[in-house]
C-alpha positions in Angstrom: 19.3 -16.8 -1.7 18.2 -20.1 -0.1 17.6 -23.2 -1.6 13.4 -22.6 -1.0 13.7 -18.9 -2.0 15.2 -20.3 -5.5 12.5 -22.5 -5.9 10.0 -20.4 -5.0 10.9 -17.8 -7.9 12.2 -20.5 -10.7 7.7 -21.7 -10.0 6.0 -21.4 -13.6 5.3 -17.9 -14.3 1.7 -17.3 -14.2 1.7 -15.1 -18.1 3.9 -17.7 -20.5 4.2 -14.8 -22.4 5.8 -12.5 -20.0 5.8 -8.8 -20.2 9.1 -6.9 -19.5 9.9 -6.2 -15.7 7.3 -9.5 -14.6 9.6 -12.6 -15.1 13.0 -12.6 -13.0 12.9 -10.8 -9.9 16.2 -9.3 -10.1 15.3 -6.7 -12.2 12.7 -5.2 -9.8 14.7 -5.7 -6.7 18.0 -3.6 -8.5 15.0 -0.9 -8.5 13.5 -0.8 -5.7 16.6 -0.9 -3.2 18.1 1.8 -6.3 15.3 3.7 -4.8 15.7 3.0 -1.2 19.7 3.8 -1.1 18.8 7.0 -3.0 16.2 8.4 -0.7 17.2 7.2 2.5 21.0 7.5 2.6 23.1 8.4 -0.8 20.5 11.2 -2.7 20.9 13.1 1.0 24.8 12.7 1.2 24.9 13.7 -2.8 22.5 17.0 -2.1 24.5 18.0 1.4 26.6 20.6 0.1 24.7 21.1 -2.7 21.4 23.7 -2.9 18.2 22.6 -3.9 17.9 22.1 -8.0 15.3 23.9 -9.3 12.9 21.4 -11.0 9.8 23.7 -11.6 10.2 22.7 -15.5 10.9 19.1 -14.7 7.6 19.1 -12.4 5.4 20.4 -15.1 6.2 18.1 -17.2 6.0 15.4 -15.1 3.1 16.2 -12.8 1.4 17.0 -16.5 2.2 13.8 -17.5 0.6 11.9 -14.7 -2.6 13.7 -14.8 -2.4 12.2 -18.9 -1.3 9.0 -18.2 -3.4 8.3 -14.5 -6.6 10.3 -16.5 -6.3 8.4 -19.8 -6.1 4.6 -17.4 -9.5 5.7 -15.6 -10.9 6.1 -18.7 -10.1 2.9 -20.2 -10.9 1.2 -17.4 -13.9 2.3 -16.5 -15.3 2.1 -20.3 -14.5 -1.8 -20.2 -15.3 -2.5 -16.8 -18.5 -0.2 -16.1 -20.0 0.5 -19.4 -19.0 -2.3 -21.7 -18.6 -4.8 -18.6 -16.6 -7.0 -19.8 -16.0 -9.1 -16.1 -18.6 -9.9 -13.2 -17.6 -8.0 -10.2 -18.9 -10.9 -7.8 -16.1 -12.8 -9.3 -13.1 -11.1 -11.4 -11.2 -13.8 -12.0 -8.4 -13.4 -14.8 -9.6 -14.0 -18.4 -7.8 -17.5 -20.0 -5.2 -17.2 -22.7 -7.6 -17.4 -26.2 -10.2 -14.8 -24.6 -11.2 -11.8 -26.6 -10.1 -9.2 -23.9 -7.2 -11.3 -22.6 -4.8 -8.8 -24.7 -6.6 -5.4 -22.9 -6.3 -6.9 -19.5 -2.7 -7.5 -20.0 -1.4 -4.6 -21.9 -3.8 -2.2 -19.1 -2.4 -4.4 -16.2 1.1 -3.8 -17.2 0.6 0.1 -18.2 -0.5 0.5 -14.5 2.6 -1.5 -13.0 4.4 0.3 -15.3 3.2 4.1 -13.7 4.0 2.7 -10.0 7.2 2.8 -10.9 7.5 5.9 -12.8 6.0 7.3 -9.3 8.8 6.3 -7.4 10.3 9.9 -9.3 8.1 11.8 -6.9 10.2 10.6 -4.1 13.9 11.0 -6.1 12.4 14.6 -6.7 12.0 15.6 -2.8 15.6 14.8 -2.6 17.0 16.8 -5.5 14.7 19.9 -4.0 15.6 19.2 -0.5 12.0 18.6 0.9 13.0 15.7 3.1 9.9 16.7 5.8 7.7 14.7 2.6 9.7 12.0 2.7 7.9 10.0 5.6 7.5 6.3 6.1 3.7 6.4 4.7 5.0 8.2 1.5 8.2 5.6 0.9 6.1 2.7 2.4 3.8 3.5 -0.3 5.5 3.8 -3.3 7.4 0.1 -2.3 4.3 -1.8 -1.5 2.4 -0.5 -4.9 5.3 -1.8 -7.2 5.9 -5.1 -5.0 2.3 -5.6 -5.4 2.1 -5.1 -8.8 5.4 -7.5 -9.7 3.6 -10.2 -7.2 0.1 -10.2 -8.7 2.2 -10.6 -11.9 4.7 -12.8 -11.5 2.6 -15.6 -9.3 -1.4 -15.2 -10.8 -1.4 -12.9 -13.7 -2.8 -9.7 -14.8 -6.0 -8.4 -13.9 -8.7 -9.9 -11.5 -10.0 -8.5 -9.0 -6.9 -6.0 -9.1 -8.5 -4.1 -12.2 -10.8 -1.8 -9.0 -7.8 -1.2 -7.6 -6.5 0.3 -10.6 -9.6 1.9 -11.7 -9.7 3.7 -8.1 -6.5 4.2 -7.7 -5.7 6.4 -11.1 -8.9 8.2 -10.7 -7.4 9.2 -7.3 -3.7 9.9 -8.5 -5.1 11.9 -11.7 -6.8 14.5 -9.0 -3.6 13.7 -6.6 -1.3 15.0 -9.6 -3.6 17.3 -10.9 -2.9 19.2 -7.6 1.1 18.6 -7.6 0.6 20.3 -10.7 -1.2 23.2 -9.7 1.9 23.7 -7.1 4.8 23.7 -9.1 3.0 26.2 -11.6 1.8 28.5 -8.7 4.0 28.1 -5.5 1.3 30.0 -3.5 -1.2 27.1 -4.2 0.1 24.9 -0.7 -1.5 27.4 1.5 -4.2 28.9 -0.4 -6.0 25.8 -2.2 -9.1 24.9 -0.1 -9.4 21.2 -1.5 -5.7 20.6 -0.5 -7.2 18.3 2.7 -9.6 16.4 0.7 -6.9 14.6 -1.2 -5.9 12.9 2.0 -9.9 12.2 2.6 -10.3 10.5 -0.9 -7.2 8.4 -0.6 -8.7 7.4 2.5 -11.9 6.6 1.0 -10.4 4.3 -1.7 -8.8 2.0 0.5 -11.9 1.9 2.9 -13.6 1.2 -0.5 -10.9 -1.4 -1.5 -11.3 -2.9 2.1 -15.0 -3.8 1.9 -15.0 -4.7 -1.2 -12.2 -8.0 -1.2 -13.8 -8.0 2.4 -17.1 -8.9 0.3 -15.9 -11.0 -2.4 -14.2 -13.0 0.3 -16.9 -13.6 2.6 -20.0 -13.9 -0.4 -18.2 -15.0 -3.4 -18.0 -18.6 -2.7 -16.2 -20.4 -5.5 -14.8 -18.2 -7.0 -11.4 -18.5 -8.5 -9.8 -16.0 -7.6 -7.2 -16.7 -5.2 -8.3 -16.1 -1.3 -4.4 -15.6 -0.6 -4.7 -12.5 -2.8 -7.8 -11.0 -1.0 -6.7 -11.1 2.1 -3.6 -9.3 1.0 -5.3 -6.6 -0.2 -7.3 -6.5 2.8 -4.3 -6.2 5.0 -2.5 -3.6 2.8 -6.2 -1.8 2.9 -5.8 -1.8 6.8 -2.6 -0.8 6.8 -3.0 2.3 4.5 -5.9 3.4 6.5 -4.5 3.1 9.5 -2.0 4.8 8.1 -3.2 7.8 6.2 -5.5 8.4 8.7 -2.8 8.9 11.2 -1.2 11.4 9.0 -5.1 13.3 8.5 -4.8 13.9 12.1 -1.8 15.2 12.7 -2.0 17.2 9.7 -5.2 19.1 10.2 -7.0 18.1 13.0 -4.4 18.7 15.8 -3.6 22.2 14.2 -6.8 23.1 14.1 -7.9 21.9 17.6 -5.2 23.7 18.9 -5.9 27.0 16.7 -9.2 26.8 18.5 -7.9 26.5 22.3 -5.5 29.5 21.6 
């Protein structure tokens, strides 16, 4: 690691009283590139002469789980933030050490960074069952960027901020997301027969559209505000990206077969 790389992560951390998983870096990077050997090269090699494990128990549990844990973080967040609201959405800046809610935004911020990483199972599980076709660059591109994010908000300006929308619309989304994945392990059937199966795609598409207007807004109207510009446009670029992204894979997923269902 270079000399300016050192520096840069040996800065004050933003949160002197730092929550497992936000301080050193190390620990974070072991997991992610854990992941990324896993999925990309060894999990294959392990599972080659192997057949697919049969995780239908392990899935209900864990697809379960995330519909608890994802449902259970919407609803927190959007009591504190919608109907008690507890921060001005013009300007979200992080509360000061000594607030009132400074413990909630903490604790909630770190439950959520905690749940990007126990996602990083739905890619480990496509390996053990053999479903490689699911592991694409959006899906793995995803899972990295969410827990990166998370550690960098962390590590560098704290918990919460404008980062508490994109929690609250971003567990409302995975609680449906899962709710579905949950549905499918119980029935197997459910892939081709579930009529909302396309609209999943269309509301993760609509929350970074969502996400995307509004830094795009705080950026451009919010003047001074504190929270940092740096941070915005990061989430607007990630925004673009995922759109960009996940609308490519809309396409190719339903509107190409169907427009070509209709010239047969």
């Amino acid at each position: 690691m270079s000399t300016q790389t050192s520096d840069f992560f040996q800065s004050a951390h933003a949160d002197p009283q730092q929550l497992p998983l936000s301080n050193s870096p190390w620990p974070i990077f072991l997991i992610l590139a854990s992941y990324l050997l896993f999925v990309l090269k060894y999990g294959k090699l392990f599972m080659a002469k192997r057949k697919p494990f049969n995780l239908r128990n392990v899935l209900y549990v864990y697809n379960i789980g995330q519909v608890a844990y994802n449902g259970i973080f919407f609803g927190v967040t959007f009591y504190y933030l919608i109907i008690v609201g507890i921060c001005n959405f013009r300007c979200m800046e992080n509360f000061p050490f000594g607030h009132k809610h400074k413990n909630l935004e903490r604790y909630v911020h770190f439950a959520y960074y905690i749940n990007k990483i126990i996602d990083l199972l739905d890619t480990v599980f496509f390996v053990l069952r053999k479903k490689y076709r699911q592991i694409s660059v959006l899906h793995v591109y995803h899972h990295i960027m969410m827990v990166l994010g998370c550690y960098i908000v962390m590590r560098f300006y704290g918990t919460g901020g404008h980062f508490n929308v994109l929690g609250l619309i971003n567990s409302f989304v995975h609680t449906v997301m899962y709710f579905y994945y949950f549905l499918s392990a119980v029935y197997p059937g459910v892939n081709s027969s579930i009529w909302w199966k396309k609209y999943i795609t269309i509301i993760q598409l609509a929350q970074f559209v969502i996400l995307f207007c509004y830094a795009s807004y705080v950026l451009l109207f919010s003047k001074g505000c504190g929270f940092p510009r740096s941070l915005l446009l990061m989430q607007i670029t990630q925004a673009m990206v995922m759109m960009y992204m996940f609308g490519k894979f809309y396409i190719k997923t339903y509107l190409r077969p169907t427009q070509r269902a209709k010239a047969k």
